[in-house]
Structure formats: C-alpha cells, structure tokens
N, C-alpha and C positions, 0 to 999 in steps of 0.2 A: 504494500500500500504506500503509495506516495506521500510524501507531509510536503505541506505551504513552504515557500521559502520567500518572504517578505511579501506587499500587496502585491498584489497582480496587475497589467497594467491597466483595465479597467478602472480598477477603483483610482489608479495613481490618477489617472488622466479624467473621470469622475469630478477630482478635488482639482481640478484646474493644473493641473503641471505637465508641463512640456516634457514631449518623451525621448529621447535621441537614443539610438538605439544602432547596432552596428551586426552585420553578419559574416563569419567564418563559412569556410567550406576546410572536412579532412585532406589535410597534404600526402603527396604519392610516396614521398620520401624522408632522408630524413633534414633534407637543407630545408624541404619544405616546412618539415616543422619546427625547425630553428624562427623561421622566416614568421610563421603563424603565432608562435608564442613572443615575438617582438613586436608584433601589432598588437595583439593583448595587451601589454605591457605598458605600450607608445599611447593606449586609449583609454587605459583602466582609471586613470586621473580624471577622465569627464564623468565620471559617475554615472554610466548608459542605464539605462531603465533594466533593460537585457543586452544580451549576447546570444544571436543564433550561430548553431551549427549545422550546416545542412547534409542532405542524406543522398548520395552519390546515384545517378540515371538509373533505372532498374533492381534500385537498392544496393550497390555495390562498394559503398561506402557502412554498415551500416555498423559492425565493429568499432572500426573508427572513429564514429560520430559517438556513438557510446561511450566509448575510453574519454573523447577529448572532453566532451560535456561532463563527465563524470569527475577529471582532472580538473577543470574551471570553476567544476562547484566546492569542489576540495580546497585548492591550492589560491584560490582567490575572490574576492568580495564582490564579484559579478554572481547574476541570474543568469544562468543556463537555460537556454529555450533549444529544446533539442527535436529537430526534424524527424519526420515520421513518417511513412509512406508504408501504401498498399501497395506496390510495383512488387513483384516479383518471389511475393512472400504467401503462407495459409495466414487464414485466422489465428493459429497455434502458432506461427512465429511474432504474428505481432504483437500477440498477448505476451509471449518472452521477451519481446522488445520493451514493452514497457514495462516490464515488473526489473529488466534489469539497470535500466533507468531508476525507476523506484529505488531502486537498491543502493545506487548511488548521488541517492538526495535528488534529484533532476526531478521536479514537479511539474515543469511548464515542457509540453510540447506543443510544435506547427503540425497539424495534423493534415495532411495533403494525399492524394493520390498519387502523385509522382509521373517521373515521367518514362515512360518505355527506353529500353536498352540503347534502341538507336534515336533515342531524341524526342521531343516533345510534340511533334509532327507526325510521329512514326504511329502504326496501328495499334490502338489498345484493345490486349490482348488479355484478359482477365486470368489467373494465377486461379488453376483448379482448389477448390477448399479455401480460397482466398477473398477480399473483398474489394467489392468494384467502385466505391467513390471515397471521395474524404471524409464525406458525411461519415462514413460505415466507419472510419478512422474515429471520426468526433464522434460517436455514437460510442463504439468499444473502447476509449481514450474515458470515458466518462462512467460509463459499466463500473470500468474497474477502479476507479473511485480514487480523490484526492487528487486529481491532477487538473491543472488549469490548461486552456486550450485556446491554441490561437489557428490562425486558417486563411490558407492567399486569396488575396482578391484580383482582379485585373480590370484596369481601368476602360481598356480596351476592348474586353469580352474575352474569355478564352480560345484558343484556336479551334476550339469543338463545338462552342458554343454559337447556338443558331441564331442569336443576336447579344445585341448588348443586356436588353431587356431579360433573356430569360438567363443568362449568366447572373444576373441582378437577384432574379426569381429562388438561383442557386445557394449567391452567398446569405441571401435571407434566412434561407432553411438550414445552413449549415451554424448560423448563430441560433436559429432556433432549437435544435437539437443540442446547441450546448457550448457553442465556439464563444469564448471572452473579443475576442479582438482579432483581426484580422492585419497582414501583412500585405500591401499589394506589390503586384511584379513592378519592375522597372517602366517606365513611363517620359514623356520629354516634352508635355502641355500639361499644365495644372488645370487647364479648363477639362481633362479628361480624367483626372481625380474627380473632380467638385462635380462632374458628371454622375460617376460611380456613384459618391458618396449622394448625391439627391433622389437616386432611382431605388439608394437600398433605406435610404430613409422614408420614400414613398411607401414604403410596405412596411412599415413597422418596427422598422430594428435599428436601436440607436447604439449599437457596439463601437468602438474606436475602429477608424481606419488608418491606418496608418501609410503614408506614402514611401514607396519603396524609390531610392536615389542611386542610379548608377553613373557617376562621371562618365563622359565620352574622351577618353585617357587614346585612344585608336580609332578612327573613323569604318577602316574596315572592317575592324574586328568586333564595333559596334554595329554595323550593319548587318553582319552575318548573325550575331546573337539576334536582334531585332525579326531579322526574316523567321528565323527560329520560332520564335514568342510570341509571333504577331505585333510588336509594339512597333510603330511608325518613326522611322526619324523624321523632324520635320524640314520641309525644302529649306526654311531660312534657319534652321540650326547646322545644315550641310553647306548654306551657303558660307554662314560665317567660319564656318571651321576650313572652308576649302581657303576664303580668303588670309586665312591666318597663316597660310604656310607657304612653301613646302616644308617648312625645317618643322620637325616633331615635337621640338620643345614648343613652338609657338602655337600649334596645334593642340597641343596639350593644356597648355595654359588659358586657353581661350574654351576650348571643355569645362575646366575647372571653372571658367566666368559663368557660362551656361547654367553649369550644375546650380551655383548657387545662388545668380538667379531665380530658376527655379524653387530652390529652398524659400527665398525669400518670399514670393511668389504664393507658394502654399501656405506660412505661417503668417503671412498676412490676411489671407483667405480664412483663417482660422482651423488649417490641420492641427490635429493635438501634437504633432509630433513629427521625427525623420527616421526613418530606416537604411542607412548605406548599406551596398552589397559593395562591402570592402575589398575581396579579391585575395584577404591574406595580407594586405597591403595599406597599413597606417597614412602614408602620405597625404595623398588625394583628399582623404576627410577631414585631415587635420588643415589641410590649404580653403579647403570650403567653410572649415568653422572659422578658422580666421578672418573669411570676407563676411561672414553672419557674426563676429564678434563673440564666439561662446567661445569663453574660456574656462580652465580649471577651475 
C-alpha cells in the first residue's frame, strides 16, 4: 500500500501556488546517468512541486524508472511522480508495478497508456490479459489504494483521437474515475492550452492542467518529434528560428526566447503552473527561468 508523501498537486495548486515542475527520462548508460543525476542536483534548489520519471516506448524502460524514482524518493527532498503504462505489460505486471513502487515510498504516478514499441503513431496493439487505456491504468492505480494520480493531456487532440472534442470527452473521464491532475504533451500556442483547458472545463472537471514546455534547442529534431505527436510547429516560430541562424548557438538561443515566451504567455493566462520535458538536461530551464525571473 502506498503512503502520501507531502500534498499532492491538487491541493498545492487549490491554495493558489505556482507549480514548476521538471521531467526525467531512465538513461541507456552509465554517462547517462552521471548526466541525469546532475540535472537533479542543478534543479533541486527550485523546490519543483514534482519530478517525473518516464517509462520507456512499449514499457522498456520500466526497471529503471522504478530504481530511479525509488533513488529520488530516498536520497532527496523531491516528489517522485513515476510513469506508468499499459504498453506491453498483463494486468498482473502492472499491479507488481505498482506495489513495487509502493515499496519504495513513490505514491504519485502518471498513469498513461503508453506508446507502442515503434512509436506513438504505430498500431495499438493491446497486450493479451492486459489493459487497453489509461483510464484502466487510473482505474487499477486507484483499486489499489493510496496513491495519487496524474494523466497526459494534449492540447492538440491525441493522434487517435477523432477530434479535439472527444479527446476533451477522454480526459474528463479519466479525472472522473480518479486522475488528481493532469500533464499535457508539449505544445508551441498557448491559445491551444487555454483551448484544452475551456473544452475540459465545459464538462465538469476542474482538475489542474498543467502545460507541458519543450524548448526548440534543434529545429529538426523538433520537427520530427512534433510529426510524431501531432503537435504543430508554428510557421512564424520556424520563421524566427530559420532567421536566427545558421550558427546553432543563435538558433538555440532564440528557442530559448520562444520557450519563455510562451511561459510567460501561459502564467499570465492564468496556468497554475510549468512542466519542462528537461531531456536529462539542467541548462535550457534554468536559461528560461532566468528570462521568467524565478529564482532559488
């Protein structure tokens, strides 16, 4: 059985406070994880609400995720929010999933479907004896009692989903069966947050959304994740980045204007909060919180 480990961000964000929040993914090696635990380290001083760790394409990560979130909740005064996926697994592995979680204090999971071996894109293929949505995740994540539950959102719609509307329809139900807060994917229009958030307020459900922030650090490499995801770069964030270069640093640097931006953009809008999809990678957030002014 899991135990609480400080409020959840509900209630944080409830009593009015800003949430900033930061995510890991398990490193392949071990520079990687040199590299991961100095970004820990480089961020632990802003006091993040959480700290996620995510759960590798077809669950292939899910060892790892366990050990590191189980390590973060041990070895340091962060919240562990540890990734969770139906991909590739029975109902009987993911109930081990979570109890060995439980085991190592980790109360808070992102309960998601996941995404198939070859990509997000690729056919879902349901795992025999296993369960087919997130819900089924926040549903069995809740069963087994004591743990708090967060759940992605997409500003966008999901790539499956047959519109914006009934992916709206989804994450309603996925907080009505029991999700505290949700995470959305990476995004690059706050008007397609404040989208999101008015179509899932339409129905009922006032859970935190939290906007998901990924600097454009690569223009290609942002582009092929986006085609991935469904998320749109838009033509005058490709103009400005084209204009900035060709030298990568100036490209770069002008990403980073973008990103925060954006930040500002949302928390003047009234987001409770920012979620970066860090990379393993301190830099980047810590150059965005400097142009938003948060410090230690």
């Amino acid at each position: 059985m899991a135990t609480g480990r400080g409020r959840s961000l509900a209630e944080l964000i409830n009593q009015g406070e800003r949430s900033f929040s930061f995510e890991f993914f398990p490193p392949k090696d071990e520079a990687g994880e040199e590299q991961l635990w100095e970004a820990v380290r480089a961020l632990e001083p802003y006091r993040p609400t959480f700290v996620s760790v995510t759960y590798g394409a077809g669950g292939s990560t899910r060892d790892k995720t366990v050990a590191i979130t189980g390590r973060i909740a041990a070895e340091t005064e962060l919240l562990p929010v540890a990734h969770l996926t139906c991909v590739g697994h029975t109902r009987d592995e993911v109930v081990a999933i979570l109890d060995a979680y439980a085991s190592k204090g980790v109360a808070h999971v992102m309960a998601l479907r996941g995404d198939p071996a070859d990509g997000p894109r690729a056919e879902w293929v349901p795992t025999p004896g296993g369960l087919d949505y997130a819900i089924d995740v926040v549903r069995l994540a809740r069963e087994r009692g004591g743990f708090r539950i967060g759940v992605a959102a997409f500003p966008e719609g999901h790539p499956s989903a047959a519109s914006v509307e009934a992916d709206a329809d989804v994450l309603a139900a996925k907080a009505r069966a029991g999700a505290e807060f949700a995470v959305t994917q990476m995004f690059f229009r706050a008007a397609d947050y404040f989208g999101l958030v008015d179509r899932v307020r339409a129905r009922g459900v006032d859970i935190p959304i939290l906007p998901g922030i990924m600097p454009i650090l690569n223009l290609t490499a942002i582009r092929r994740q986006s085609e991935l995801i469904g998320a749109a770069v838009p033509d005058e964030i490709v103009e400005r980045l084209e204009s900035a270069g060709p030298d990568p640093a100036d490209i770069r640097a002008e990403g980073i204007a973008v990103a925060a931006e954006l930040c500002q953009e949302l928390l003047d809008g009234g987001a409770p909060g920012l979620h970066f999809y860090t990379l393993n990678r301190s830099r980047a957030t810590l150059e965005i919180f400097a142009k938003l002014d948060v410090t230690v």
